[in-house]
FIVEX-825389 format. One line per 5 residues: number of its first residue (from 1); their letters; for each residue x, y, z of C-alpha. Coordinates in steps of 0.05 Angstrom, whole numbers, plus 5000, padded with zeros to 4 digits. Example, Ala and Ser with C-alpha at 12.3 -4.5 7.8 and 13.67 -1.06 7.14 Angstrom:
<recs>
1	as	5246:4910:5156 | 5273:4979:5143
</recs>
This chain:
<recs>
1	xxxxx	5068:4527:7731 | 5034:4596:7745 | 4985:4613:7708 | 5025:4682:7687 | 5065:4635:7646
6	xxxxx	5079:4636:7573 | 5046:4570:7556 | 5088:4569:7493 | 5149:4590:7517 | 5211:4540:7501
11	xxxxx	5240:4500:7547 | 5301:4455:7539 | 5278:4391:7574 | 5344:4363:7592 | 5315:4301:7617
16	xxxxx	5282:4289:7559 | 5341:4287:7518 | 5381:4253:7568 | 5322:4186:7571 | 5329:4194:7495
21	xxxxx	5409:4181:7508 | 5405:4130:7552 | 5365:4095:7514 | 5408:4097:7445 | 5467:4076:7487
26	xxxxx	5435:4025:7534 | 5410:3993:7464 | 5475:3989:7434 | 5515:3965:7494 | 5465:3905:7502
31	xxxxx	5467:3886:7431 | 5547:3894:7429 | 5540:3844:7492 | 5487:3788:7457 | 5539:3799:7387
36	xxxxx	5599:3778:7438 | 5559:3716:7469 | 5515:3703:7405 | 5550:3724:7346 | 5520:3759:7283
41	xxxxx	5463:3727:7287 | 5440:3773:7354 | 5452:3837:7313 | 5393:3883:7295 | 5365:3886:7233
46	xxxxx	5353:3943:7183 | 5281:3942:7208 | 5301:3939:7276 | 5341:3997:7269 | 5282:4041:7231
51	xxxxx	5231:4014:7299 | 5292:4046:7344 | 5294:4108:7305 | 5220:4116:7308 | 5219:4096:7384
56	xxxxx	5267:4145:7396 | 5237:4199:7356 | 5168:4185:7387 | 5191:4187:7455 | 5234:4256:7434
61	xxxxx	5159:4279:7406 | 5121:4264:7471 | 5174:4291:7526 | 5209:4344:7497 | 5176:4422:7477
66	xxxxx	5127:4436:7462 | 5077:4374:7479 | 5105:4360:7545 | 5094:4433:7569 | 5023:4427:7543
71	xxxxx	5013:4360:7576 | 5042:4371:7639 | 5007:4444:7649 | 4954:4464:7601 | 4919:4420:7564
76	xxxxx	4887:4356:7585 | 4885:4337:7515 | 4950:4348:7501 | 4964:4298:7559 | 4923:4247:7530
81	xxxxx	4959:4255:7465 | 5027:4242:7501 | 5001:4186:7532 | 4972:4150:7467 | 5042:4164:7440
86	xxxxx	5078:4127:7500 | 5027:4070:7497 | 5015:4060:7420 | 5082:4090:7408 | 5142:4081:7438
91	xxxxx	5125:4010:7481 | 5114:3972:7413 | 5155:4003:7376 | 5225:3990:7427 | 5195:3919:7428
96	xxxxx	5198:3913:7362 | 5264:3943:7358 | 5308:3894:7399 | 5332:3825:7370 | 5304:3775:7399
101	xxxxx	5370:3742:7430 | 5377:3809:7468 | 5310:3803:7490 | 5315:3731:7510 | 5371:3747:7556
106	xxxxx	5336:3804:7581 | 5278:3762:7608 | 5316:3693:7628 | 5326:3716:7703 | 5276:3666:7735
111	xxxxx	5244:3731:7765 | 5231:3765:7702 | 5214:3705:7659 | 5157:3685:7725 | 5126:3768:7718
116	xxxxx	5135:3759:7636 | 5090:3694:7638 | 5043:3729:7679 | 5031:3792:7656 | 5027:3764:7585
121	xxxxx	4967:3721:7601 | 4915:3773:7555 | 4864:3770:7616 | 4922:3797:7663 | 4947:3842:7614
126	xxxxx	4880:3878:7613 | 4873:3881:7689 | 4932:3907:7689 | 4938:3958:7628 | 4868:3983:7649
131	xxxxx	4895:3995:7727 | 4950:4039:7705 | 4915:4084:7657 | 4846:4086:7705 | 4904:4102:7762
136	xxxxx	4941:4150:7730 | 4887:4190:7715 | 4853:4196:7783 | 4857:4271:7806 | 4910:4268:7857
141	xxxxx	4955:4235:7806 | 4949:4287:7754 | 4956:4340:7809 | 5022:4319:7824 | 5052:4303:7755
146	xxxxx	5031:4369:7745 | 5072:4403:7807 | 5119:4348:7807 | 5169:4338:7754 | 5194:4269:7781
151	xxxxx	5131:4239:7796 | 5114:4258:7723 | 5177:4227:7696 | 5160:4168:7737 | 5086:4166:7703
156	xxxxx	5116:4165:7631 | 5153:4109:7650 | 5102:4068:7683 | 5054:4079:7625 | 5113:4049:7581
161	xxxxx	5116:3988:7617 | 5038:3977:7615 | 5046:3995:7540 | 5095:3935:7536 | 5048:3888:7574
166	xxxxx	4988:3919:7527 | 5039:3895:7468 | 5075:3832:7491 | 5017:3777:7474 | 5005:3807:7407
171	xxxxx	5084:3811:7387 | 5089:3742:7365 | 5172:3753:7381 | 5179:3759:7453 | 5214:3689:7487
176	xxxxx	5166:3666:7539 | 5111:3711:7525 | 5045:3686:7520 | 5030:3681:7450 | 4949:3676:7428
181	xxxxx	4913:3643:7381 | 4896:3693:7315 | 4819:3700:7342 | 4844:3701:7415 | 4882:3753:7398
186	xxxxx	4828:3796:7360 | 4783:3786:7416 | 4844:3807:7470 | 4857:3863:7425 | 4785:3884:7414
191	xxxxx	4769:3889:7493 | 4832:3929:7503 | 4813:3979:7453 | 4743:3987:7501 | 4757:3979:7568
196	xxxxx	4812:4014:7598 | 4784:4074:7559 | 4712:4070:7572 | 4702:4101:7639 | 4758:4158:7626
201	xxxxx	4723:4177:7555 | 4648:4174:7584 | 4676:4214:7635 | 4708:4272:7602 | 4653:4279:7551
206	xxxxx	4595:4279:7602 | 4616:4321:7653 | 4597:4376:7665 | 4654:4417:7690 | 4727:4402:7688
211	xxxxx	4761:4360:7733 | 4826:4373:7733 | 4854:4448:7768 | 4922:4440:7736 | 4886:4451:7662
216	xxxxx	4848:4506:7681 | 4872:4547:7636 | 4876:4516:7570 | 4848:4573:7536 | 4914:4609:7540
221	xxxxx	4947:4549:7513 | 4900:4517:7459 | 4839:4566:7455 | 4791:4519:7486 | 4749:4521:7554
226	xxxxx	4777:4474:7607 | 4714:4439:7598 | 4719:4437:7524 | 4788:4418:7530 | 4774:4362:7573
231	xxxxx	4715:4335:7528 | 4767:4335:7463 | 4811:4294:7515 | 4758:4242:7517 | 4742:4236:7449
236	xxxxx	4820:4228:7427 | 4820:4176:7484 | 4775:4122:7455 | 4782:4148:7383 | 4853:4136:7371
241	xxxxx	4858:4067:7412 | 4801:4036:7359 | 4841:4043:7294 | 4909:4026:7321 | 4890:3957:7356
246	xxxxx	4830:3931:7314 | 4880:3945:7262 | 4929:3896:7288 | 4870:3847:7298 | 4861:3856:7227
251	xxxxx	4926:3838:7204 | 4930:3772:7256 | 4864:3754:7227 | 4883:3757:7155 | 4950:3722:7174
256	xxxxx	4913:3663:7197 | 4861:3661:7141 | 4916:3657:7087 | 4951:3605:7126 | 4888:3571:7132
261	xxxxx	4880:3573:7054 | 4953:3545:7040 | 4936:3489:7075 | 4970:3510:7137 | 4944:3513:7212
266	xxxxx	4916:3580:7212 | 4947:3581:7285 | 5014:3561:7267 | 5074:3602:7284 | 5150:3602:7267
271	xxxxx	5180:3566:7329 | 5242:3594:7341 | 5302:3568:7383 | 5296:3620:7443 | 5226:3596:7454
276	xxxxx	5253:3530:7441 | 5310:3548:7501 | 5261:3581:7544 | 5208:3528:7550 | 5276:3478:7563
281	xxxxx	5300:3530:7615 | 5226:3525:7650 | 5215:3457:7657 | 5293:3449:7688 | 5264:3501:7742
286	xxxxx	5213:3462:7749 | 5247:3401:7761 | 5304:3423:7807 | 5237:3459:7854 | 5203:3384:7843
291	xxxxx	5269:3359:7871 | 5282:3404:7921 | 5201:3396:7949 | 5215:3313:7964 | 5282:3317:7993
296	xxxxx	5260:3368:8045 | 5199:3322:8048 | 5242:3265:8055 | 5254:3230:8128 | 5322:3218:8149
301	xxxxx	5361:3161:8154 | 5326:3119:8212 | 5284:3174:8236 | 5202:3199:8215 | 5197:3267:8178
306	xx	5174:3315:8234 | 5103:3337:8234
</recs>
């Protein structure tokens, strides 16, 4: 965007409204489908409906006018807000929003039930989380979200996903997720909060002139310096991550003690029949690879196996 721009100036954002859509409808269709297969039992709750309300407001909030202009253009902080939003925002929240028989049959493909097992594992989940957001803030990425409005659509949505695999071992609800122990989890929770955050906050707050040429003029837009623009970017970064997840280390933690003090394993968790299925559905994959290994291993009648 030039910098003769109105930084204010409205714009429509289409697309924005359109994601917003698509997700509304893609929601209902797949619960319509899980209410066919499953019955009543697969339709959403009242709270699941308020958690797709709020995802879909958030997501409204972060992409539409004014913040995206401001992220994509101006302000560096006003990208990090947008960001926080998608992460600590929408992911959780649209996890928390589908029943879990939708989201069982969302993640039994063999493929996505192998990458959900993975990704859940919490020292994965950090490599990974901490990739995205280190990557997507290297120069040459924000340069071309900035001139690029497809490459930026495409960063929202990665940063989404790595949300969702910040989220999915602390949402005890997801089939076939990794699921922590309540001090696991703190600690996983604790060292997310820290580390993907670190080097980007240090950064912005210590340099010494701005880094980024596509927020260059955030004076016009926010009446800050670049440089004092990008240093309120850095702060926002690693002071809004602390509360949300040591927060939700909080709550596991308290969980467990007052299962602990009814007499209960303070680990123990509701085990529910699509984890139930899904551990059923592993080991018969399993078995049919086990299978399939010795009777391509397996010599032929009269003959040696070759080799």
């Amino acid at each position: 965007m030039p910098a003769t721009a109105a930084p204010w100036a409205f714009h429509p954002h289409v697309g924005a409204l359109a994601v917003v859509g698509v997700l509304a409808a893609g929601y209902a269709l797949a619960v319509r489908w899980r209410v066919q297969v499953d019955g009543p039992g697969a339709a959403p709750t009242r709270a699941q409906r308020w958690w797709l309300a709020a995802a879909l407001g958030t997501t409204l909030i972060a992409l539409w006018w004014p913040l995206a202009d401001l992220a994509a253009h101006w302000s560096l902080s006003a990208l990090m807000v947008q960001r926080l939003l998608l992460v600590l925002g929408v992911a959780p929240m649209l996890l928390l929003a589908i029943p879990v028989p939708v989201l069982a049959a969302l993640t039994r493909p063999a493929p996505v039930d192998a990458a959900l097992d993975f990704v859940s594992r919490p020292v994965v989940a950090i490599v990974v989380f901490t990739a995205v957001i280190l990557g997507t803030l290297l120069a040459p990425a924000i340069a071309a979200q900035a001139s690029n409005p497809f490459v930026r659509a495409a960063t929202d949505g990665l940063l989404v996903v790595a949300g969702m695999v910040l989220w999915a071992p602390a949402l005890g609800h997801i089939p076939g997720a990794r699921h922590p122990a309540a001090l696991a989890l703190a600690a996983y929770l604790f060292v997310q909060s820290i580390v993907p955050t670190f080097i980007p906050a240090v950064v912005f707050v210590f340099s010494r002139h701005p880094l980024y040429p596509a927020f260059a003029h955030a004076h016009r837009a926010i009446g800050l310096a670049a440089l004092n623009d990008q240093q309120l970017a850095g702060v926002l970064t690693k002071v809004a991550m602390i509360p949300v997840l040591w927060s939700v280390a909080w709550v596991a933690l308290t969980r467990a003690e007052l299962g602990r003090k009814e007499g209960g394993d303070e680990d123990d968790r509701t085990l529910t029949w699509a984890e139930v299925q899904r551990q059923l559905e592993r080991a018969e994959r399993a078995e049919r690879a086990r299978r399939r290994h010795h009777s391509g291993a397996m010599p032929a009648p009269g003959g040696t196996p070759e080799g």
